[in-house]
C-alpha positions in Angstrom: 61.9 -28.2 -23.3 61.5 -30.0 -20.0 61.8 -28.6 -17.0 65.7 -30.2 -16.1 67.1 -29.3 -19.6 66.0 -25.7 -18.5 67.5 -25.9 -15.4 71.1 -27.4 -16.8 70.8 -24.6 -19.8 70.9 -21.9 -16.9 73.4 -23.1 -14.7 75.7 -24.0 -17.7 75.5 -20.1 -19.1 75.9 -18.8 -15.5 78.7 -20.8 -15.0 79.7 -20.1 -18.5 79.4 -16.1 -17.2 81.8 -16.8 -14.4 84.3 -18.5 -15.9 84.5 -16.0 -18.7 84.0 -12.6 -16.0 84.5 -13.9 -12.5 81.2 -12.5 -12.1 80.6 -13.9 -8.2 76.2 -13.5 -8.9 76.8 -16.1 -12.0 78.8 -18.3 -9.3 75.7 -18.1 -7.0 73.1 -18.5 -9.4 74.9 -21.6 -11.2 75.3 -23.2 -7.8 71.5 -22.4 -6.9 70.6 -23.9 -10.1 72.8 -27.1 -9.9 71.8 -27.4 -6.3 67.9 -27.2 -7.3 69.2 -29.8 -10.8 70.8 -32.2 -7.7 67.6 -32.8 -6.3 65.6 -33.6 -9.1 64.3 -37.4 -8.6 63.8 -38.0 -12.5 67.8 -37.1 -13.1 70.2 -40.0 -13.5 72.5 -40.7 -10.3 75.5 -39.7 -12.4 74.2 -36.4 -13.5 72.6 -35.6 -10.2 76.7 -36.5 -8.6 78.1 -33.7 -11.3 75.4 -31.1 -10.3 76.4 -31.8 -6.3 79.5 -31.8 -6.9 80.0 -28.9 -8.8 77.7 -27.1 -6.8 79.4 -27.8 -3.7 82.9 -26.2 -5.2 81.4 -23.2 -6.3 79.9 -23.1 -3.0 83.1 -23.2 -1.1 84.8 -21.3 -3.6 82.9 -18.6 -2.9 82.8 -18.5 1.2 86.5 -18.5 0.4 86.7 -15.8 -1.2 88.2 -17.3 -4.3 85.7 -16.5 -6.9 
């Protein structure tokens, strides 16, 4: 496996774990994960916009206080 498909297989099951438990560590590490998968220059634009994006609302979600 290359190094991206390891990266979205980690933040997929910790964002998998939060949805399922609410856990608020598999928020952060999913966001951490599709923050570091955002930045990768060999990842297509559109999959690089899903990774900020969804980064970004677990981000706020979780300065909120919602997660």
């Amino acid at each position: 496996m290359d190094n991206n498909t390891v990266l979205i297989a980690g933040a997929l099951d910790h964002l998998m774990r939060h949805t399922l438990t609410g856990c608020q560590l598999a928020a952060h590490h999913a966001a951490q994960l599709l923050g570091v998968l955002s930045e990768q220059a060999d990842l297509d634009s559109e999959t690089r916009c899903l990774c900020d994006r969804m980064c970004e609302h677990l981000e706020s979600d979780l300065e909120a206080g919602h997660v």
